[in-house]
C-alpha positions in Angstrom: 98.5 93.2 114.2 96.4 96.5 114.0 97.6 100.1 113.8 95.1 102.3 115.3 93.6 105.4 114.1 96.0 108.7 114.0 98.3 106.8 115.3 101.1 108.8 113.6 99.4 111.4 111.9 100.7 114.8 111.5 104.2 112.8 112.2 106.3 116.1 109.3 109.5 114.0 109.5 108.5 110.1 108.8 109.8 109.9 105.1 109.6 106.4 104.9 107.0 103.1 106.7 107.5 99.7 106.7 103.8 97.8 106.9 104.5 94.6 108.9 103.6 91.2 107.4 101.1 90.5 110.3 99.4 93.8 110.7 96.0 93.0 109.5 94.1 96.3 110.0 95.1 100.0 109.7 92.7 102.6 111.0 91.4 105.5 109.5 94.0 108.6 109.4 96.7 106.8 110.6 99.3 108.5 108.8 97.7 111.4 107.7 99.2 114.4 107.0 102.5 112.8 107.0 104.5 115.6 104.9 107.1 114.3 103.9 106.3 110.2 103.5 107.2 109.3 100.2 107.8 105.6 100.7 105.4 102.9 101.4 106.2 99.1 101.9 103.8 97.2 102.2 104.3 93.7 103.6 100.9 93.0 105.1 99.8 89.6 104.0 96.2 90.0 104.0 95.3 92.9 105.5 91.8 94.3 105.5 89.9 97.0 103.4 90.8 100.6 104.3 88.3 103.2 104.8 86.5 104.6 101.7 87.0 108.4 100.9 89.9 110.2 100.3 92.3 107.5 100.8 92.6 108.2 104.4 95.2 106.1 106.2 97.4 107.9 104.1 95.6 111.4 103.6 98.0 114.4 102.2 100.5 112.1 102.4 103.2 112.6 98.9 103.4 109.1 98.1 105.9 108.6 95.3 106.8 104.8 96.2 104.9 101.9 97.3 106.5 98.8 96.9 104.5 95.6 97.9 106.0 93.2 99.7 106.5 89.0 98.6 104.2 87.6 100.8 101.1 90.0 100.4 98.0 88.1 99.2 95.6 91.0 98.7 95.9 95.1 97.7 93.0 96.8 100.3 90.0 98.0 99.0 91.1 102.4 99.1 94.4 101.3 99.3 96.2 104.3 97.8 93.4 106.5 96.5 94.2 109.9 95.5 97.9 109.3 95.6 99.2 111.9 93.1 102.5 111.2 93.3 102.9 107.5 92.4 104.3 107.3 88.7 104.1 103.3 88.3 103.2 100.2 90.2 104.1 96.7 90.1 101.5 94.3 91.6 103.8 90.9 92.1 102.8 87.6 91.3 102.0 86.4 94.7 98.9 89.2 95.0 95.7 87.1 93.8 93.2 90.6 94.2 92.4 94.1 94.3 90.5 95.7 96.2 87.4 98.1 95.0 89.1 102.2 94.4 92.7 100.7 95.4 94.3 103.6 93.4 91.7 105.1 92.2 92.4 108.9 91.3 96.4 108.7 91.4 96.5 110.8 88.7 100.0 110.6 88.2 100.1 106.9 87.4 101.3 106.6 84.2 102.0 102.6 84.2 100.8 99.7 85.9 102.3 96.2 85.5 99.6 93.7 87.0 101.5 90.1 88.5 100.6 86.5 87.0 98.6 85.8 90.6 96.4 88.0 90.4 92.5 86.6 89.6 90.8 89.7 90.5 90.5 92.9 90.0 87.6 94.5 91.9 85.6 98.0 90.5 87.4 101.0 90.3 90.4 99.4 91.2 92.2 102.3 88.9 89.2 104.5 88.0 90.3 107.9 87.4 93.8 107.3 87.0 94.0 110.3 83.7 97.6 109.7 83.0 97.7 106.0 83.2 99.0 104.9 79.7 100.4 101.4 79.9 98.8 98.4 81.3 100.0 94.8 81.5 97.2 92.6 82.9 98.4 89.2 84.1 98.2 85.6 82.7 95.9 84.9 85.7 93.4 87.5 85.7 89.8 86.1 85.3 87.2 88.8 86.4 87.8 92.6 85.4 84.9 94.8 88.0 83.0 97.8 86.8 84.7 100.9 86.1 88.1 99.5 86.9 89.9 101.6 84.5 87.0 104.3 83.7 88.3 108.2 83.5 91.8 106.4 82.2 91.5 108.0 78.9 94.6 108.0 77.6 95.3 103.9 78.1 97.1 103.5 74.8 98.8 100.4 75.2 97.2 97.4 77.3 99.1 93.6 77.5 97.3 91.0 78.1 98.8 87.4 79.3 95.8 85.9 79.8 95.4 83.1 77.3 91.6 83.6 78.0 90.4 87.1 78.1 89.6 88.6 81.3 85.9 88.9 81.9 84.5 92.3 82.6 81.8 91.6 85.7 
């Protein structure tokens, strides 16, 4: 249920982790300076809020995938932060929130396609993401936070399914 801190940090040939759907905790640093994970999935159904800083369970780690599992029910607060290296990601439908910073800074997000489930989507959630340029919000979404998508400058094209407009709190 928890993976403790540093627990595989510094581990140069772990290219790919599988996230457990009971794990409920990850420590700080526990895969940092993983050089050559690329691939994240992430099946932890409601696991809680990562460390705030630099992102640091997965610190200089070259995330390019993350792929979020069925069952999960909630992104961490500082989830992915900093993750330069992620291109696009697709929330599903069965995620109902996310967290505060969750990818806040990947720079190299380009699109984001929010699920149906999700009610929530806490501040900073994708604050600083400069390359981000599409955005579909979904049907579900109630409550936008604070400088969710702040320092996303070049957002040109944002779908929205909600029927009534997401509030900004």
């Amino acid at each position: 249920t928890s993976i403790g801190e540093w627990a595989f940090a510094g581990c140069g040939g772990l290219t790919s982790v599988t996230i457990g759907n009971s794990v409920t905790s990850i420590g700080t640093t526990a895969f940092e300076d993983c050089s050559s994970l690329t691939t994240l999935n992430f099946n932890a159904i409601n696991c809680n809020d990562f460390a705030s800083g630099n992102g640091y369970q997965f610190y200089s780690c070259p995330l390019t995938s993350i792929n979020i599992g069925d069952s999960v029910q909630r992104i961490p607060a500082y989830f992915a932060q900093n993750q330069s290296g992620l291109i696009s990601i697709t929330i599903p439908d069965n995620v109902t929130e996310i967290g505060s910073s969750a990818f806040q800074g990947c720079s190299g997000l380009i699109a984001v396609i929010i699920g149906n489930g999700v009610n929530n989507i806490y501040s900073s959630s994708f604050r600083g993401c400069t390359n981000l340029t599409y955005l579909t919000i979904g049907s579900s979404v109630e409550n936008i936070g604070d400088s969710a998508f702040i320092d996303c400058n070049i957002l040109t094209s944002i779908i929205s399914k909600a029927t009534t407009p997401p509030e900004i709190v």
